[in-house]
C-alpha positions in Angstrom: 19.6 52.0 -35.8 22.9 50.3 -35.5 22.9 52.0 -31.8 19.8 50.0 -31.0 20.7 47.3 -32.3 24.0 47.1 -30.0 22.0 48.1 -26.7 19.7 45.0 -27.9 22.5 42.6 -27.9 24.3 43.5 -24.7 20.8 43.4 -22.8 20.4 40.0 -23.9 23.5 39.3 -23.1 23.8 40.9 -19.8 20.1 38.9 -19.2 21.5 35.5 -20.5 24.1 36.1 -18.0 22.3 37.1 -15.1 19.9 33.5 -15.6 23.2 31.2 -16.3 24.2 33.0 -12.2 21.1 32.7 -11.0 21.1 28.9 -12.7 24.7 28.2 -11.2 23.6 29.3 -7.8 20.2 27.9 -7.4 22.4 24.4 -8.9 25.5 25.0 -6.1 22.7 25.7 -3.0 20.8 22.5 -4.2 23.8 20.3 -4.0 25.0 21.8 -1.5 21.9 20.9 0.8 22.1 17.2 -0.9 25.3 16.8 0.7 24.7 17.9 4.1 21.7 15.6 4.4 23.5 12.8 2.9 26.4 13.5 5.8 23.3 13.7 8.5 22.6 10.4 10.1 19.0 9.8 11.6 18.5 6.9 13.8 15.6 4.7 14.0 14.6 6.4 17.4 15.0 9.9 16.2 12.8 8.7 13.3 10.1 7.7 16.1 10.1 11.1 17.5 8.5 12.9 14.8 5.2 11.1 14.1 2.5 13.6 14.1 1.1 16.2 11.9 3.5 18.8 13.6 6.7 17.0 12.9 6.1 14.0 10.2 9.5 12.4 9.2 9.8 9.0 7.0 12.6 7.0 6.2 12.1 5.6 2.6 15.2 3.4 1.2 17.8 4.5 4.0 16.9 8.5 3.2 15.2 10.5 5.5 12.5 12.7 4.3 10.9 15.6 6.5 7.1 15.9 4.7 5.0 18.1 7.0 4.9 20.7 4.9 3.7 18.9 2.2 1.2 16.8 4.5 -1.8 19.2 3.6 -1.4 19.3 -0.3 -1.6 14.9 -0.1 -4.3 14.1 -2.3 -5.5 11.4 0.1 -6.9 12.1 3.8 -4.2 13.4 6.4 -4.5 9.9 8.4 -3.3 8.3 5.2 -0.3 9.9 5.6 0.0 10.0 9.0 -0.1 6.5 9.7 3.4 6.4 8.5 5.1 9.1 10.3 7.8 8.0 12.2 8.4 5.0 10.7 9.9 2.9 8.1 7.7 3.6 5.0 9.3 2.1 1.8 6.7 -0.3 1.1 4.0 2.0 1.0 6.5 4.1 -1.3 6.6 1.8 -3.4 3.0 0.4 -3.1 0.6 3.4 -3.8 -1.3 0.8 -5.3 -1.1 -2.6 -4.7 2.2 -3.2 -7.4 2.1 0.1 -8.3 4.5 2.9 -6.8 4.7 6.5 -6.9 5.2 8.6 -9.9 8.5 10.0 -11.0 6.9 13.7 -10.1 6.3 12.4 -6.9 9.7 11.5 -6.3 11.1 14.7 -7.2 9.1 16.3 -4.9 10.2 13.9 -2.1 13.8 14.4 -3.2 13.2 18.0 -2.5 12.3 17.1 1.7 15.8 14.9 1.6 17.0 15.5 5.5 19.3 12.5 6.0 20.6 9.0 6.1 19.1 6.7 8.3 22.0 5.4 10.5 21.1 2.1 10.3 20.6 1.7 6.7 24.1 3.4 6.6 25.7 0.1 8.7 24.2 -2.5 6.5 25.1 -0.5 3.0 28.9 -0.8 3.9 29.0 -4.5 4.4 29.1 -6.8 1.5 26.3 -8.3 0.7 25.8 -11.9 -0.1 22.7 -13.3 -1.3 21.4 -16.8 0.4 21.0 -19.6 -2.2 17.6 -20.1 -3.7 15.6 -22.9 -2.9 14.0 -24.3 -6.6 10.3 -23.8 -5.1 10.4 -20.6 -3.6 7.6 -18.7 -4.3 7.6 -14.8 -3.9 6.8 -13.9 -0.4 3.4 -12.3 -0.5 3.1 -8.4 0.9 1.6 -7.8 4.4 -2.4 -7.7 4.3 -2.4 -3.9 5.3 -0.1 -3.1 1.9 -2.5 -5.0 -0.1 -5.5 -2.9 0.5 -3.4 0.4 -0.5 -4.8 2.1 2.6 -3.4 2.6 5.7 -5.2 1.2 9.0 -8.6 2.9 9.6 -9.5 3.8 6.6 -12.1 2.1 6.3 -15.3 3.4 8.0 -17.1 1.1 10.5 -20.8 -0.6 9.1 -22.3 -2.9 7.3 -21.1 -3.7 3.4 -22.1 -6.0 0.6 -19.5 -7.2 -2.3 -19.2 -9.5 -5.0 -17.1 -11.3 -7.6 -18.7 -12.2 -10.9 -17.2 -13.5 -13.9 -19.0 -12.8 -17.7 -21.5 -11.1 -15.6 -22.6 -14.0 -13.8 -21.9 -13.3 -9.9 -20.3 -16.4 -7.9 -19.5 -15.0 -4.7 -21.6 -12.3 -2.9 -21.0 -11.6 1.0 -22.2 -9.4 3.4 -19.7 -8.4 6.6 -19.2 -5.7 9.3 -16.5 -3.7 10.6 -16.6 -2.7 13.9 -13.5 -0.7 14.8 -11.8 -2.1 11.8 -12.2 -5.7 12.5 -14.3 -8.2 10.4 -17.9 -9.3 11.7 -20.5 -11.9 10.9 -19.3 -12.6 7.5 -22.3 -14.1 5.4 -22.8 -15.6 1.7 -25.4 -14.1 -0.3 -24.6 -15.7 -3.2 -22.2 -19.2 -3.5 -22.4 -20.4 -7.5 -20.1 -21.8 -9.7 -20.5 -23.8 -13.0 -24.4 -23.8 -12.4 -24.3 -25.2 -8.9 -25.7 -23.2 -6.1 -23.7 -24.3 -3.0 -26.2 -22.7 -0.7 -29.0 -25.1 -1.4 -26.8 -28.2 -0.8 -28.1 -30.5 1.7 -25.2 -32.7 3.7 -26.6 -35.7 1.3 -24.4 -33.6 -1.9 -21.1 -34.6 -2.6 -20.7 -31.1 -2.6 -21.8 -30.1 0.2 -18.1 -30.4 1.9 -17.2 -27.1 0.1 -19.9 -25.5 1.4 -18.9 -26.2 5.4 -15.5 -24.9 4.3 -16.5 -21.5 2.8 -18.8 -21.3 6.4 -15.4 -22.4 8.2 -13.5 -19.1 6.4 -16.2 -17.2 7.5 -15.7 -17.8 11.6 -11.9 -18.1 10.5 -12.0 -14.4 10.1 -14.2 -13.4 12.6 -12.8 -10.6 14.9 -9.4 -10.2 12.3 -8.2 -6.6 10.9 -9.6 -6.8 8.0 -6.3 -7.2 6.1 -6.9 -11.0 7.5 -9.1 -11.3 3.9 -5.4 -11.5 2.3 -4.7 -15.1 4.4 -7.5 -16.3 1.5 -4.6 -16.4 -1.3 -3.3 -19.6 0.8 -6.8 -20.8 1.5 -5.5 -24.7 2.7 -4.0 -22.5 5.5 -6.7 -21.2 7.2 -9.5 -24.5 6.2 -8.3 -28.0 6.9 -9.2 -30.7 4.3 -12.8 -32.1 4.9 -14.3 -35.0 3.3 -10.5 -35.3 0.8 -11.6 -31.8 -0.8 -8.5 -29.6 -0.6 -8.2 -25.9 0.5 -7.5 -25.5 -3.6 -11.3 -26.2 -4.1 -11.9 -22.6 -2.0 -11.2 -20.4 -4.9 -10.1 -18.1 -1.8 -9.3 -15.2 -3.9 -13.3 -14.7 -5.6 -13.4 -14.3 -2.1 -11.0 -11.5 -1.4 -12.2 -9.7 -4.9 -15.7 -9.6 -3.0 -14.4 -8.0 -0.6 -12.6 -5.6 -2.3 -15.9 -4.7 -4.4 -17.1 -4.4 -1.5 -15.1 -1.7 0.3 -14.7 0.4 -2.8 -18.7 0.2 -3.1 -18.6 2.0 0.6 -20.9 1.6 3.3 -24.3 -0.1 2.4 -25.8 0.5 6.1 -24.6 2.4 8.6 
């Protein structure tokens, strides 16, 4: 017995041993690698090179990730992905969503495709950095249109779709559009209401009837844009002068966008 019981102990022993190796080693080879891709400097034109399915590199906050491998296990559609190869991809790193970036499981599996530094990154990171003085009315600058839809370019297939934004249950905005090779066509209202006023049924004799002309002067606006041109509506007075002393506030531009949105997630409502 007392035999047995000292050939248990040194097994587990010689086992615990063997893992705290295997444990050290596996440790030592990962740093290892860490440190030769943080000594690697990629440039921005090496970074071009590898933007297809075959070879699909991104540079995410100055690191330089090689994700081919990993391109056919993306939850999303390979062009997702592929739109970025190549290329500078932190914002859509950090935009999965719109606001909401990957998960921390995510980024220990990027971690594990670390290939280098890129070179320009490197340049800025050693000077000092000094930050500009704010102005007291800045406003935060709003993300690119194509980061906002949280899909890349193309996505979206081409035909005809119907959206709407409604508040309590009571639609105010319904459209209709087109895409034809990802551009926005013949944007229509079905539906134009808000606090009990239907603004399709003005006549030019309404006092209201101003609004109207500006939601139709949006809709040629727009006509022929990518269709991340939909995220121009957050600033509405830039795209639809005053008319009649209504301002571009009176738009409510981003019902508008929300319609949209419904929409595209909705999918194709004719082909």
């Amino acid at each position: 017995m007392m035999t047995n019981r000292i050939a248990y102990t040194a097994l587990v022993a010689f086992v615990t041993l063997i893992l705290t190796l295997s444990i050290s080693a596996w440790l030592s080879s990962k740093a290892e690698v860490q440190t030769a891709a943080n000594d690697t400097t990629i440039t921005l034109q090496e970074l071009a090179q590898h933007n297809s399915a075959e070879s699909c590199w991104k540079a995410i906050d100055g690191k330089v990730y090689d994700i081919t491998r990993y391109i056919p296990d993306h939850p999303t559609e390979p062009a997702v992905v592929l739109a970025w190869c190549g290329k500078e991809s932190s914002q859509p790193w950090h935009n999965k969503t719109p606001g909401r970036p990957h998960s921390p499981r995510a980024l220990a599996m990027l971690d594990t495709m670390l290939i280098g530094t890129l070179a320009e990154q490197t340049a800025v990171s050693q000077q000092p950095q000094q930050q500009a003085p704010v102005a007291a009315d800045a406003r935060l600058k709003r993300p690119d249109g194509e980061i906002l839809l949280g899909l890349a370019p193309g996505t979206y297939l081409d035909g005809r779709y119907r959206g709407t934004f409604a508040d309590r249950g009571y639609i105010q905005v319904g459209i209709q559009f087109e895409l034809r090779q990802q551009r926005i066509r013949n944007l229509t209202y079905r539906s134009l209401d808000y606090a009990g006023v239907n603004y399709l049924r003005l006549s030019e004799e309404d006092d209201l009837y101003p609004v109207l002309l500006q939601h139709q002067r949006i809709a040629e606006d727009i006509e022929g844009q990518p269709l991340s041109a939909i995220f121009r509506l957050y600033e509405p007075a830039d795209s639809v002068p005053d008319i009649d002393g209504y301002t571009g506030a009176t738009l409510r531009g981003a019902k508008i966008i929300s319609a949209f949105r419904d929409g595209l997630n909705r999918g194709v409502y004719q082909w």
